[in-house]
C-alpha positions as CSV (number, residue, x, y, z in Angstrom):
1,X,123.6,111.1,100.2
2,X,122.4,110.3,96.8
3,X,121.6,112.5,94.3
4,X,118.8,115.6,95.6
5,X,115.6,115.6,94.8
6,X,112.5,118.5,94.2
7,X,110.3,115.8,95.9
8,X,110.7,112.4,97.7
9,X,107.4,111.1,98.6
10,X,106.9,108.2,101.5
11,X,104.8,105.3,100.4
12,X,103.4,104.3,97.0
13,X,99.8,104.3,97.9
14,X,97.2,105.9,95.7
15,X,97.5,109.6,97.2
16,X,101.0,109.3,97.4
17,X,101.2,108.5,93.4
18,X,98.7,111.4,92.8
19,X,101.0,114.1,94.6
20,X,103.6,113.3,92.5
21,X,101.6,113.0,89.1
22,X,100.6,117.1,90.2
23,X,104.5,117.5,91.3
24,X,106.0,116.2,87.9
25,X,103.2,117.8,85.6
26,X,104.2,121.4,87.1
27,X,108.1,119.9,86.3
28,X,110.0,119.0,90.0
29,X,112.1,115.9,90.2
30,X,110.1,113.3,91.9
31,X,111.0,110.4,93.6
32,X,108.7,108.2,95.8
33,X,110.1,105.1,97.9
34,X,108.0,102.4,98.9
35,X,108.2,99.5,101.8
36,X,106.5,97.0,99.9
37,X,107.5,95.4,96.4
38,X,104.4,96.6,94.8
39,X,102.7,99.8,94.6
40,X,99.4,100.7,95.8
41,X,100.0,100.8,99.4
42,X,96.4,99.1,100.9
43,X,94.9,99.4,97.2
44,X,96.3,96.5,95.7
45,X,95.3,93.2,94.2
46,X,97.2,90.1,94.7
47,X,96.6,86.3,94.1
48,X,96.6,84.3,96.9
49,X,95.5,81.0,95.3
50,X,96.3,79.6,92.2
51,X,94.2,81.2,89.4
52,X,92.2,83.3,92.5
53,X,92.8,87.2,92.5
54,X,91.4,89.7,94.4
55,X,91.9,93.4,96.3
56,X,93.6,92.3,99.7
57,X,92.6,95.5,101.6
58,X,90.6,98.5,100.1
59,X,88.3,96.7,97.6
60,X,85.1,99.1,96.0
61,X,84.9,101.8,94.1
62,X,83.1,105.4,94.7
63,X,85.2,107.8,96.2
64,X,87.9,108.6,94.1
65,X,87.7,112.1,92.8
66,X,87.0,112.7,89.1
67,X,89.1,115.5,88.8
68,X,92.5,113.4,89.5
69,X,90.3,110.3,87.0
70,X,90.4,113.0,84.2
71,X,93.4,114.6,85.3
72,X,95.6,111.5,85.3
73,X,93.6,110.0,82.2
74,X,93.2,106.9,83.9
75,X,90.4,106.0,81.6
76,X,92.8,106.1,78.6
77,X,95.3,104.0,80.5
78,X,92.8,100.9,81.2
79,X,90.2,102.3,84.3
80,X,87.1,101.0,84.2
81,X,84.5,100.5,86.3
82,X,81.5,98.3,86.6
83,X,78.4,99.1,89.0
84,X,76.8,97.7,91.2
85,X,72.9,96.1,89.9
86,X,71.7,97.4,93.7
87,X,74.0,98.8,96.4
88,X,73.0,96.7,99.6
89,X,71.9,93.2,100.3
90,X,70.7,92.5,104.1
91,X,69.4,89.1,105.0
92,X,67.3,89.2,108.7
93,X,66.9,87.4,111.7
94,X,63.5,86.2,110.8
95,X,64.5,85.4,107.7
96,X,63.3,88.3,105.4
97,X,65.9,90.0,103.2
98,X,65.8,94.0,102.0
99,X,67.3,95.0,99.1
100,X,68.7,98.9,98.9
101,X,69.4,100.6,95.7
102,X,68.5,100.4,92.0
103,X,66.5,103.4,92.2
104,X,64.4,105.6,94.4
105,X,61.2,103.6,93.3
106,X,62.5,100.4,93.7
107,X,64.3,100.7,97.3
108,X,60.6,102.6,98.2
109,X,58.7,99.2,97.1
110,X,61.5,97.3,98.8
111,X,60.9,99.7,102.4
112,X,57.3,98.8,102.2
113,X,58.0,95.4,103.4
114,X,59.2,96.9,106.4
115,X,57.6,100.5,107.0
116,X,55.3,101.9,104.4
117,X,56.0,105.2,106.6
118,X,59.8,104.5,106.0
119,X,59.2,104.2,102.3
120,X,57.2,108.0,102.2
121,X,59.8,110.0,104.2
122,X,63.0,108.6,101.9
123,X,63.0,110.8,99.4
124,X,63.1,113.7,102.0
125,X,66.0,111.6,103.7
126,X,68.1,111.0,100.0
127,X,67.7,114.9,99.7
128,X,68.8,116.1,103.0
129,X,72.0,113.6,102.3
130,X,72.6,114.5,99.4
131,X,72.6,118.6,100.5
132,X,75.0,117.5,103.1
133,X,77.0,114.9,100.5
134,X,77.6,118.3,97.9
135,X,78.8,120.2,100.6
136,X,81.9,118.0,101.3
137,X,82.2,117.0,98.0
138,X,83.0,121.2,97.8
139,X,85.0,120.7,100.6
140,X,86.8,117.3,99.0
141,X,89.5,119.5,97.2
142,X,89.8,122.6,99.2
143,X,92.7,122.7,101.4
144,X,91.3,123.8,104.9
145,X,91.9,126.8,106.5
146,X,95.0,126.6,108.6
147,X,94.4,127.7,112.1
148,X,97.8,130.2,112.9
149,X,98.4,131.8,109.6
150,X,96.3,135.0,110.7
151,X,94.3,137.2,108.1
152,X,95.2,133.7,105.5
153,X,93.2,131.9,107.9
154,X,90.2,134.2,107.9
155,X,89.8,134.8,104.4
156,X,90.4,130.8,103.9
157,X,87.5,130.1,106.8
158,X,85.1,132.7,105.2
159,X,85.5,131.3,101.7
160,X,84.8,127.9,103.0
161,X,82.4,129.1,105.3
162,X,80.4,130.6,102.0
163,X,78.6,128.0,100.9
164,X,77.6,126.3,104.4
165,X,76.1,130.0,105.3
166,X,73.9,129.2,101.8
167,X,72.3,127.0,102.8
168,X,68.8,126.9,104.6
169,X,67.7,126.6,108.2
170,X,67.1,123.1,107.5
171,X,69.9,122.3,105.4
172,X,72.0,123.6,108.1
173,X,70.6,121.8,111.1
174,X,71.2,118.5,108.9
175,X,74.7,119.2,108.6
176,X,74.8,119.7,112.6
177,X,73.1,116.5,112.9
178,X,74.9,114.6,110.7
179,X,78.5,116.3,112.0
180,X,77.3,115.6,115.6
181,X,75.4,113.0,116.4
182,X,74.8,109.2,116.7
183,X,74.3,107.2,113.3
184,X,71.4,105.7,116.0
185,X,70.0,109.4,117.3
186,X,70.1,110.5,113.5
187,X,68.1,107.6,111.6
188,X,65.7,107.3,114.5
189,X,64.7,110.4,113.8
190,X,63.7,109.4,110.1
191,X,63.2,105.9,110.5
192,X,61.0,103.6,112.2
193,X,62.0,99.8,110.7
194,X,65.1,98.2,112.6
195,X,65.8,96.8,109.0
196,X,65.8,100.1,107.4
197,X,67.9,102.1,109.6
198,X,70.5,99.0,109.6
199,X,70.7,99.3,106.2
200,X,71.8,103.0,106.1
201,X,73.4,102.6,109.8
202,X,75.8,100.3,108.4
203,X,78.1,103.1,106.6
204,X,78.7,104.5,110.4
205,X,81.0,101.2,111.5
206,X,82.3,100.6,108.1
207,X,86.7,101.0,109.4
208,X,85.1,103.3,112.6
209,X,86.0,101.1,116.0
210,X,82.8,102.6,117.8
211,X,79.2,101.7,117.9
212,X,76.1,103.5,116.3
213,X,75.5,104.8,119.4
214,X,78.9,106.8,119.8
215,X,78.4,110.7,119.1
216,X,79.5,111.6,115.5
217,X,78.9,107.9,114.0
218,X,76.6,109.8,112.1
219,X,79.4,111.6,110.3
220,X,81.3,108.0,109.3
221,X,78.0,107.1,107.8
222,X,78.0,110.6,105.3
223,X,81.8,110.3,104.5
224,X,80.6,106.5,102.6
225,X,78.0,108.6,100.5
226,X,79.3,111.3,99.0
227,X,81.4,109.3,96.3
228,X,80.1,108.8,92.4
229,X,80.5,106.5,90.1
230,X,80.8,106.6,86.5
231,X,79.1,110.2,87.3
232,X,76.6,108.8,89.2
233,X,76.1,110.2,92.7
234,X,76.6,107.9,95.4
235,X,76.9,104.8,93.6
236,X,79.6,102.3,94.2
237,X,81.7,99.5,91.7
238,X,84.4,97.1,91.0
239,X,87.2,98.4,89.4
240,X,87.9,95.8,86.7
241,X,91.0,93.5,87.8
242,X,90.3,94.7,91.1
243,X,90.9,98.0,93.3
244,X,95.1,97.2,92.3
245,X,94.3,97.9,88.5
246,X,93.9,101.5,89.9
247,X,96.8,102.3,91.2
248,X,99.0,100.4,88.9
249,X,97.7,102.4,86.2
250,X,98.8,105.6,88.4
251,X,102.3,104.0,88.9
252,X,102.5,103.9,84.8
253,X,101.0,107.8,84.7
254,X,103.4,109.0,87.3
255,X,106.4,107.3,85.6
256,X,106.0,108.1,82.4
257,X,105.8,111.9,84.0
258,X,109.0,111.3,85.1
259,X,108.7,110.2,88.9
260,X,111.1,107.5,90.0
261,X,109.4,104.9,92.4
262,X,111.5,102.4,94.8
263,X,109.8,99.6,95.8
264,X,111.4,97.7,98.5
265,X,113.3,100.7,100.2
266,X,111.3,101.5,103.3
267,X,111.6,104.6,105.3
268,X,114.0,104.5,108.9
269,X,113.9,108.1,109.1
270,X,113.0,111.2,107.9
271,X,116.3,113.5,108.0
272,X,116.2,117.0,110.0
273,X,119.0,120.0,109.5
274,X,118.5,123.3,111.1
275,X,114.9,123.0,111.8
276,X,114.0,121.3,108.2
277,X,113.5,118.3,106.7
278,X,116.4,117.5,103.9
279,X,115.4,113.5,103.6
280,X,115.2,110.3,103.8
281,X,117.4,107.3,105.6
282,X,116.3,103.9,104.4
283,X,116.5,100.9,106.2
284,X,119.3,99.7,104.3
285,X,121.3,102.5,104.9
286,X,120.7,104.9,102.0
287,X,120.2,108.7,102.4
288,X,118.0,110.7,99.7
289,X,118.2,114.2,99.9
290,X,115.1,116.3,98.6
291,X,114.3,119.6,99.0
292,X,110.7,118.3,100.4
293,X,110.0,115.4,101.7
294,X,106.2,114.1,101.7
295,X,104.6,111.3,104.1
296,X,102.0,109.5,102.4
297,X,102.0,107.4,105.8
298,X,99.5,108.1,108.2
299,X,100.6,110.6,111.3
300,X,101.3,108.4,113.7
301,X,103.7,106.4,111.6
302,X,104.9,109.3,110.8
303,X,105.9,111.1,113.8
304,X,106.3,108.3,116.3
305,X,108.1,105.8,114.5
306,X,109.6,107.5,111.5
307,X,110.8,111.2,113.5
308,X,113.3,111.9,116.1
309,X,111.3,113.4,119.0
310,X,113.7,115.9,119.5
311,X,113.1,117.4,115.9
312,X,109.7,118.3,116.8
313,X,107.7,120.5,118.9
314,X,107.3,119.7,122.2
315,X,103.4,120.4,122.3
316,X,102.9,118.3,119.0
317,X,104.7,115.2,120.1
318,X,101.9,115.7,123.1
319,X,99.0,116.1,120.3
320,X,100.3,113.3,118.5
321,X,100.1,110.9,121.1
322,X,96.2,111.5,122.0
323,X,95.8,111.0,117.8
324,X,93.4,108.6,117.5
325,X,94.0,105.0,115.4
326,X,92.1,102.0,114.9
327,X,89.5,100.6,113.4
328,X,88.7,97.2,114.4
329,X,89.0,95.9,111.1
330,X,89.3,92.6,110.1
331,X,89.8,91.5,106.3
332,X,89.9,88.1,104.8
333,X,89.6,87.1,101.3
334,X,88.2,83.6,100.3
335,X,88.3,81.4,97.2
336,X,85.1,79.5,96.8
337,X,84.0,76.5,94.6
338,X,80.2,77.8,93.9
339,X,78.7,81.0,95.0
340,X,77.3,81.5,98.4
341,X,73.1,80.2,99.1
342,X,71.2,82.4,101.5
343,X,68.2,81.0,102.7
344,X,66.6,83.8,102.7
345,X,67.0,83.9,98.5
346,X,66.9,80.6,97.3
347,X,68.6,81.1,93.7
348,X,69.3,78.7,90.9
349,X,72.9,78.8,90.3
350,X,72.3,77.9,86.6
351,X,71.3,81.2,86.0
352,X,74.5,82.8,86.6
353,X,74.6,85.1,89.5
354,X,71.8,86.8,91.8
355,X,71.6,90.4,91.8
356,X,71.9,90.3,95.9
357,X,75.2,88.7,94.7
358,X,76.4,91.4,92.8
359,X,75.9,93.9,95.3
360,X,76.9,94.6,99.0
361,X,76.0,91.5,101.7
362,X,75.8,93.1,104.9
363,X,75.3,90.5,107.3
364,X,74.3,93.2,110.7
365,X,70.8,93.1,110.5
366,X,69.6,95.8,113.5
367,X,72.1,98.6,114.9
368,X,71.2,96.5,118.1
369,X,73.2,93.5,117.1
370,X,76.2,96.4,115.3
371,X,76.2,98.2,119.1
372,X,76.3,94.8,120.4
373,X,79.4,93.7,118.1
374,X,81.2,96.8,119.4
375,X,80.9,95.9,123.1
376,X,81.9,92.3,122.6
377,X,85.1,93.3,121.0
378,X,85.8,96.5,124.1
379,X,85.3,93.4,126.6
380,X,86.1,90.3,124.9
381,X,88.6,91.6,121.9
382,X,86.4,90.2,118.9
383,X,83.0,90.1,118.4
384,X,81.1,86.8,118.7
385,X,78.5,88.2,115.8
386,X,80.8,90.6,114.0
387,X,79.5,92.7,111.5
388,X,80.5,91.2,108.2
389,X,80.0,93.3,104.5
390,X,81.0,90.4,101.6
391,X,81.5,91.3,98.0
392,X,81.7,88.9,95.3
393,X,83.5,90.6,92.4
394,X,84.4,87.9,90.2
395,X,80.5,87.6,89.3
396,X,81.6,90.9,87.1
397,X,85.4,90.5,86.6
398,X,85.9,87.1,85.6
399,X,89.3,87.8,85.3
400,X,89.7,87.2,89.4
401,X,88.6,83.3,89.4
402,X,88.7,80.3,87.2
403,X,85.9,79.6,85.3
404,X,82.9,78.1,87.5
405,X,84.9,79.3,91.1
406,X,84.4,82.8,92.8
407,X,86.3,85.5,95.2
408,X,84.9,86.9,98.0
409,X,86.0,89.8,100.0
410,X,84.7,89.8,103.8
411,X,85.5,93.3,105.3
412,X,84.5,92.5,109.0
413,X,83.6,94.7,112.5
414,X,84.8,94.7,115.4
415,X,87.6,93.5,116.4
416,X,89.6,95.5,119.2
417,X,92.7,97.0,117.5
418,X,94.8,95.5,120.7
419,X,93.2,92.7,122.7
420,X,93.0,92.8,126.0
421,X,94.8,91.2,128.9
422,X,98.3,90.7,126.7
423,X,97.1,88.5,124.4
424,X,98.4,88.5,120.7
425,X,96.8,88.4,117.6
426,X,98.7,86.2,116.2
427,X,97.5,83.7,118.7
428,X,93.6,84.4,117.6
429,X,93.6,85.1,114.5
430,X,92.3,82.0,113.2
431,X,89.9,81.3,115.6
432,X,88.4,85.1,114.6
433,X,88.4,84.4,111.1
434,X,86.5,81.2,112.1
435,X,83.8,83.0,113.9
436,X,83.5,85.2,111.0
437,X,83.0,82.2,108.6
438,X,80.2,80.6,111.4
439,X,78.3,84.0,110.9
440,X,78.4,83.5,107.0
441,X,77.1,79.9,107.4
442,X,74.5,80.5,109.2
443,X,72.9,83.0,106.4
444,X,74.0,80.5,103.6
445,X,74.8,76.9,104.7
446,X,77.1,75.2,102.6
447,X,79.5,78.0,102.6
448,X,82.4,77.0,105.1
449,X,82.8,73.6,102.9
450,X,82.6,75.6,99.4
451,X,85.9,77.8,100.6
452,X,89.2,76.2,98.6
453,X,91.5,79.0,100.3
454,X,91.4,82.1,102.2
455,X,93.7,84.8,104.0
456,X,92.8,86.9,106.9
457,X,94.6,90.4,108.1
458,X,93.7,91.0,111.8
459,X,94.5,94.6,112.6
460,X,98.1,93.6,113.6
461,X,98.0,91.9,110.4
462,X,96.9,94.9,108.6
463,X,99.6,97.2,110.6
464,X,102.6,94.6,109.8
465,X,101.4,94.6,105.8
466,X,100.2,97.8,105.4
467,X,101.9,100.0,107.9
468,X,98.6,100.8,109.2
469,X,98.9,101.7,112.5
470,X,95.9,99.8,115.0
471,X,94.8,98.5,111.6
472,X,93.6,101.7,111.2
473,X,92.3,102.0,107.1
474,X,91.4,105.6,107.9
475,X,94.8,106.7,109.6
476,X,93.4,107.8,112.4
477,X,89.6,108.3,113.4
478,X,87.2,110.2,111.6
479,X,86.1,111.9,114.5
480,X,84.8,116.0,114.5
481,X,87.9,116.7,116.3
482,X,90.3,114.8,113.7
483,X,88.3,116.5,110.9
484,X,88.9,119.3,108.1
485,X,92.1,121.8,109.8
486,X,92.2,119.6,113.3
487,X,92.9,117.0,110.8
488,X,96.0,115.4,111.8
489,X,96.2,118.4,114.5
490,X,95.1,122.1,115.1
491,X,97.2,124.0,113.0
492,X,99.0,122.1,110.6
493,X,95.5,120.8,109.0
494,X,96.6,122.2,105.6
495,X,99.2,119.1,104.8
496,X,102.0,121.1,106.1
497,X,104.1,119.2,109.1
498,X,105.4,121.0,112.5
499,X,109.1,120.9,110.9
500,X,109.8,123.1,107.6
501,X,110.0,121.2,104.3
502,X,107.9,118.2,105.7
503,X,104.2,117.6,104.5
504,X,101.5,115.0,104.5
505,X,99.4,113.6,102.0
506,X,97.7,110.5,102.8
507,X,94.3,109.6,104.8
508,X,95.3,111.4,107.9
509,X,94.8,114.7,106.8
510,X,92.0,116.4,104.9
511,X,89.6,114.8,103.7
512,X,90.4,111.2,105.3
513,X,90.1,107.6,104.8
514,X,89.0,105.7,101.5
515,X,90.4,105.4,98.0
516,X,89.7,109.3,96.8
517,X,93.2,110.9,95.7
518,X,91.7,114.3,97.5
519,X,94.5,114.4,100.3
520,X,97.6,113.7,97.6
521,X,95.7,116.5,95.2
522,X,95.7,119.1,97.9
523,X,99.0,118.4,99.4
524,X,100.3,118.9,95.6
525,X,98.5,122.0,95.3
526,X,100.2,123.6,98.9
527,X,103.8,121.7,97.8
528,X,103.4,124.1,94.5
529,X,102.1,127.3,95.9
530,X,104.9,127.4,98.5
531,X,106.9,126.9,95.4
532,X,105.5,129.8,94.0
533,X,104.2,127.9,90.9
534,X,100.4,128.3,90.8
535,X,97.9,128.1,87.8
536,X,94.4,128.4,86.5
537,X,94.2,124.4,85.6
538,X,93.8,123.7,89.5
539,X,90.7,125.1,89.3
């Protein structure tokens, strides 16, 4: 083996860099070896055109905790991020638009179009959100209680447990409804316009392979809320030079802590003597020894591809295996010529962008047509009216196109993580991304013969680049009972893995998917109190 290590972390995605910023700040060795030849894992930005950047996978801004932005001093090192004029832009059927976002009065005016009975009852909606969105924004950077560890577990529980016991009647039966029920059941109960409730409906299929209508979409829908920007509650941006900037401004935090990262050197096994993990075997043949080895690669990566079954507990190979993964996602980027024309906005492209272009273009009009996505894709493998969210952010980052030209990011639903009857992605692909440009054409004609280049991930594509599993950008479901401690499994919810010495950090465990460094704090902060190194600065 080569020389030992306090730390060897797997993967060089965002949480993975911001357990070993914590690591080497409290003074252990750290090294980190990544698969890829960049770092950033699925937050990266890359050209794919000449002169045309943008974030090939995870691409907006909200839910990255500001603890690990001050922490890390990423501000000092180049962050920045720009908001968005509005949050959502929804053209309709009938050819109406709504606008969401840019502040409670202006969304109201924009509801009135709609419902004015809508428009009345959304404060009351915002607040009972937001009472909801401050609990797991508590939550975020608490490590859960883990279910096993006795009199620990009870004290954790009850001091979790605290503030959801605070709150009111009310409060509480929202956070039942929202933890429990249908993104459908739940709006219906506010809402009354198809337009309204697709707007906020949305946020429940966004990387979730289910339909509105599937118990617990509603939670899905609060995980997307409870993010800020530039301290601004629920607000979402565009990292300047794209959602990559981020984490290579980590990489350069981390290493000039100390931490070694090897790009290139991906994982064949994790090594096991007497009952603990003592490394790594690389594909290439190298063994790393470390003290603890940490898998910022989502669990079933992990322990079915990574981990000799016979170095794990019987019962958690079988827990493992009914681990949900994958998310029906489809991502393309797409170089354009001229912006996109909605008919529904007719907008004079000599002056400059459209707000609606600046923000969020959810083309999913109804929950109807998102249910109705969903069971194309369980029978047919795609959808033949996918769901399809674009951003534009080279209309603020002008860095990502050349001058007069523009980059689009389509994050599309659904899209069956395997298709059925045997056949192979990489025999569809293009026909789905061609579906997926039809649906875009028909809100904005013009737009299929404005694209210069493009790339598409189907979720095989997004498993082979990424090492995301089903194409899963969550690492596994966000489901109640793949949530908090059951998060990846009963019992070793608290980043800890089934085999001494081994522990998670990444998306499968506590708090889940999205760019938010919360998983790679927490793991840090267990990694250093079994260390016995503990002090007042994580609080």
């Amino acid at each position: 083996m080569t020389k030992a290590y306090d730390a060897l972390i797997i993967g060089a995605g965002h949480n993975g860099l911001v357990c070993a910023f914590y690591l080497a700040r409290a003074g252990l060795k750290v090294r980190i070896v990544e698969a890829r030849d960049v770092v950033g894992g699925a937050a990266v930005t890359e050209e794919f055109a000449p002169g045309f950047r943008n974030s090939v996978a995870s691409y907006t801004v909200s839910l990255l905790q500001p603890k690990v932005i001050a922490d890390m001093k990423l501000a000092d090192h180049g962050y920045r991020v720009i908001e968005r004029p509005i949050s959502n832009f929804l053209p309709q059927e009938d050819g109406g638009y709504l606008k969401l976002g840019g502040g409670l009065d202006r969304t109201q005016a924009e509801f009135r179009k709609f419902s004015a009975r809508d428009a009345e009852v959304l404060p009351a909606y915002y607040d009972a959100l937001e009472n909801v969105a401050e609990l797991l924004r508590d939550l975020a950077l608490r490590v859960p209680p883990n279910v096993g560890e006795g009199l620990r577990t009870l004290l954790d529980g009850a001091r979790q447990g605290r503030r959801f016991a605070g709150l009111s009647l009310e409060q509480q039966r929202d956070v039942l409804d929202l933890f429990t029920k249908s993104a459908r059941t739940m709006l219906d109960s506010w809402f009354e316009s198809e337009a309204v409730k697709a707007a906020f409906g949305f946020d429940a299929v966004v990387g979730n392979y289910a339909s509105p209508d599937t118990p617990g979409s509603a939670y899905v829908l609060l995980h997307h809320v409870f993010g800020e920007v530039n301290g601004k509650k629920g607000a979402w941006g565009h990292s300047v030079g794209g959602i990559g900037r981020i984490t290579e401004i980590m990489a350069k935090v981390c290493r000039d802590m100390g931490v070694e990262i090897s790009l290139e050197s991906p994982v064949a096994k994790v090594l096991v003597d007497g009952g603990k993990a003592v490394g790594v075997k690389l594909v290439d043949g190298e063994e790393i020894a470390a003290a603890r080895v940490i898998a910022n690669v989502g669990p079933k990566l992990l322990y079915e591809r990574m981990m000799d079954a016979a170095d794990l507990p019987q019962d958690f190979q079988r827990r493992i295996k009914g681990f949900k993964a994958g998310s029906g996602t489809f991502r393309m980027n797409v170089a354009l010529s001229e912006l996109p024309k909605f008919t529904c906005l007719p907008h004079n492209e000599k002056d400059g962008p459209g707000e609606h272009h600046q923000s969020g273009i959810i083309l999913a009009p109804t929950l109807d047509y998102m249910d109705r996505a969903f069971l194309d894709a369980k029978q047919h493998g795609w959808s033949k009216a996918p769901i399809v969210e674009m951003l534009i952010p080279s209309t603020v980052d002008d860095s990502l196109a050349p001058e007069g030209c523009h980059v689009a990011s389509l994050f599309c639903q659904q899209f069956a993580p395997e298709l059925p009857g045997g056949r192979d992605w990489d025999d569809e692909e293009e026909a789905a991304a061609d579906c997926i440009i039809d649906t875009v054409e028909k809100h904005a004609p013009g737009f299929r013969a404005s694209i210069v280049a493009q790339t598409r991930l189907s979720p095989k594509g997004l498993e082979r680049k990424f090492g995301l599993v089903g194409g899963d950008i969550m690492h596994g479901n966000m489901s109640l009972d793949q949530l908090w401690a059951a998060r990846p499994v009963l019992g070793n919810g608290g980043y800890r893995g089934p085999v001494k010495g081994l522990y998670m950090c990444g998306a499968g465990t506590h708090p889940g998917g999205g760019v938010t460094g919360a998983p790679g704090h927490n793991a840090a902060e267990v990694i250093l109190r079994d260390r016995g190194f503990f002090a007042p600065r994580w609080r």
